[in-house]
N, C-alpha and C positions, 0 to 999 in steps of 0.2 A: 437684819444683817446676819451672815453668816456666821458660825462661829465656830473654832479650834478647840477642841477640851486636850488638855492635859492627862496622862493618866494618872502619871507620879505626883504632880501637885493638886488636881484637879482645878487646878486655875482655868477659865477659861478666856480664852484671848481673841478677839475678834480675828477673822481671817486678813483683812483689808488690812491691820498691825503688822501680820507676818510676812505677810509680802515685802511690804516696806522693811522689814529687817532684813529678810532676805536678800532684798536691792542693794542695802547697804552694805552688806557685808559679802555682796559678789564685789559689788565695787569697789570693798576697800580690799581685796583678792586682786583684783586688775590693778590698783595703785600699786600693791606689794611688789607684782611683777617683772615694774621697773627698774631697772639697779644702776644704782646711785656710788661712782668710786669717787673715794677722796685721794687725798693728795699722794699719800704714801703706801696705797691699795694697789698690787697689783693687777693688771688689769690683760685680756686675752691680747693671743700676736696682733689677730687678727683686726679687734678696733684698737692694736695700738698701731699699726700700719695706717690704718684708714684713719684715726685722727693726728696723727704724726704728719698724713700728707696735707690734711687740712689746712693745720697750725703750719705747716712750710710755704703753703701758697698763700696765706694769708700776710704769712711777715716778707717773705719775695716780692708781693703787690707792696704792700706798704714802703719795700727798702726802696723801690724802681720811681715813686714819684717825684721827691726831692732832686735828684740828679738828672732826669729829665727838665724838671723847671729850670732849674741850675745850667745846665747846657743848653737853653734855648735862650736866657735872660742874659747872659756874659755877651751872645751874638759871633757865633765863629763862623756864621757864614757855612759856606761847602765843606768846613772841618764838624759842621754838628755832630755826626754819627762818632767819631772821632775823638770828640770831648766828651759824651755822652757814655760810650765805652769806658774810657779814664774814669769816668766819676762814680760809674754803676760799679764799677770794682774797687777801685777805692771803699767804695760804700759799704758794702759786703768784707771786706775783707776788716774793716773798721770795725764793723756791727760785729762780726764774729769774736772778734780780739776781744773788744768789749765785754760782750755779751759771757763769755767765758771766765773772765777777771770778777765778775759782779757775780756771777753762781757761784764760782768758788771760793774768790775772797772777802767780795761786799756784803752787802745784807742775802745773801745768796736767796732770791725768790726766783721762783719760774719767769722770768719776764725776759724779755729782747731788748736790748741796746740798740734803738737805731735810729734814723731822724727826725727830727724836731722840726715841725712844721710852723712853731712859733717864729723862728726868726724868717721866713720866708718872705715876710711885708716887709721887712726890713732892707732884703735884698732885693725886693721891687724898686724901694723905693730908691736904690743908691742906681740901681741900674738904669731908672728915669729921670739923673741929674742929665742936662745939657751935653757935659763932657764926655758923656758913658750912654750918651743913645745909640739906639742902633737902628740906622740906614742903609741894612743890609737884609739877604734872602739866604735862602737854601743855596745858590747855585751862586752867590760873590764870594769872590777871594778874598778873603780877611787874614792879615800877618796874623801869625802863631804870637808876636810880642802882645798884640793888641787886647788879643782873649786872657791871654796867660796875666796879664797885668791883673785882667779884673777878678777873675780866679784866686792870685794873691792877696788883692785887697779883701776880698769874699774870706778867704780864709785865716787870715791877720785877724780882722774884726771878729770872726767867732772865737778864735783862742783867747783873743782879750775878752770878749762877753761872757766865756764859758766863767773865765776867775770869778768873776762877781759871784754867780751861783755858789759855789765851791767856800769863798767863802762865809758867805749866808749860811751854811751847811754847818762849818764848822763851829762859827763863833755864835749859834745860835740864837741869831736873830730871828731865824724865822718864826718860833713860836709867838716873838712879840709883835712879826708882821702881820702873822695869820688873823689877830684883834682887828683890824684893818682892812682888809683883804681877804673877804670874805667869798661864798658862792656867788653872791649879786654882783660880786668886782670881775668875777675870774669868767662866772658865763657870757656874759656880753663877747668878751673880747673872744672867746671859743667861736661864738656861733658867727661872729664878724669874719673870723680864719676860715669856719668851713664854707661861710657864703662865697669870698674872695676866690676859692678855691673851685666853682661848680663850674666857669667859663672850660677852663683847661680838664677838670674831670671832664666834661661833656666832651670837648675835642677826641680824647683819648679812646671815649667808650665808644663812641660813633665809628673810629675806622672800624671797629668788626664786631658785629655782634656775639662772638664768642666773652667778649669784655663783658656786656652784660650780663651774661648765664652764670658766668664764673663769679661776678661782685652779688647775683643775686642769690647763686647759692654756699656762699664762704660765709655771707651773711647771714 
């Protein structure tokens, strides 16, 4: 085997060693390279533009599905686009108020206020009673009463559902919930929502494949 002699120590060190040190400390040179900002780091315009646009079209998708489901489940008939409109602004304009309230005054972390995909089975399933089916298309006239009623009921029941949270919140029960209510409780019913949810993703992504490009590279 070849060998490296040292002059200053005369140590001598196999060459096949040095190499491998050498490997590693190019490569922990290429790791250093990377730069890593935290939270309160300033950071260039440039990937603050380009991850500014990211995190906008990522919370924009996310605000746009609820109110799409929402105005197709009430059933308005040839008003869909119409209700759909209402709601996507509504939505945004909610998410923002919020969203503002909670960095400023709440526990102010970096996050987005915006909807809750949990109550969604919920609203399937009131909108699959008897009374509240819907035997209509794209292209039936449906009274503005008919939609807007269930719309109200929609929105009645979440203001009353929202209290409960609120106050579990305050009077700290949740700590004595969370003994109970554990990961093994909370995954099932995540991965039940997101299954429930791939029929209507799938519809969506399919009108155009620019849907796809965009969920596969935001992701």
């Amino acid at each position: 085997m070849t060998a490296d002699s040292s002059e200053k120590t005369g140590i001598v060190v196999p060459l096949d060693t040095t190499l491998a040190v050498e490997g590693i400390q190019n490569l922990t040179k290429t790791k250093s390279r990377r730069k890593f900002y935290k939270a309160d780091d300033p950071i260039p315009w440039n990937l603050a533009i380009l991850f500014g646009f990211q995190q906008v079209m990522v919370c924009v998708s996310a605000l746009l599905v609820v109110p799409f489901w929402i105005a197709e489940l009430v059933c308005p008939g040839a008003d869909i686009n119409y209700v759909r409109v209402r709601l996507i602004s509504s939505t945004f304009i909610c998410s923002g108020i919020n969203t503002i309230i909670q960095t400023a005054l709440g526990m102010r972390l970096a996050l987005l206020q915006g909807t809750a995909f949990a109550y969604v089975p919920s609203i399937i399933a009131f909108v699959k009673l008897p009374e509240y089916a819907c035997h209509a298309n794209s292209t039936t006239h449906i009274d503005p009463e008919i939609y807007e009623e269930k719309l109200a009921i929609i929105q009645g029941s979440l203001l009353v559902s929202s209290v409960v949270p609120m106050l579990i919140a305050a009077t700290g029960i949740v700590g004595q919930l969370t003994k109970f209510i554990g990961p093994l409780t909370v995954s099932p019913l995540i991965l039940l929502l997101m299954i429930s949810s791939i029929p209507s993703t799938v519809d969506r992504v399919q009108m155009h494949w620019v849907a796809i490009v965009q969920a596969l590279t935001l992701d």
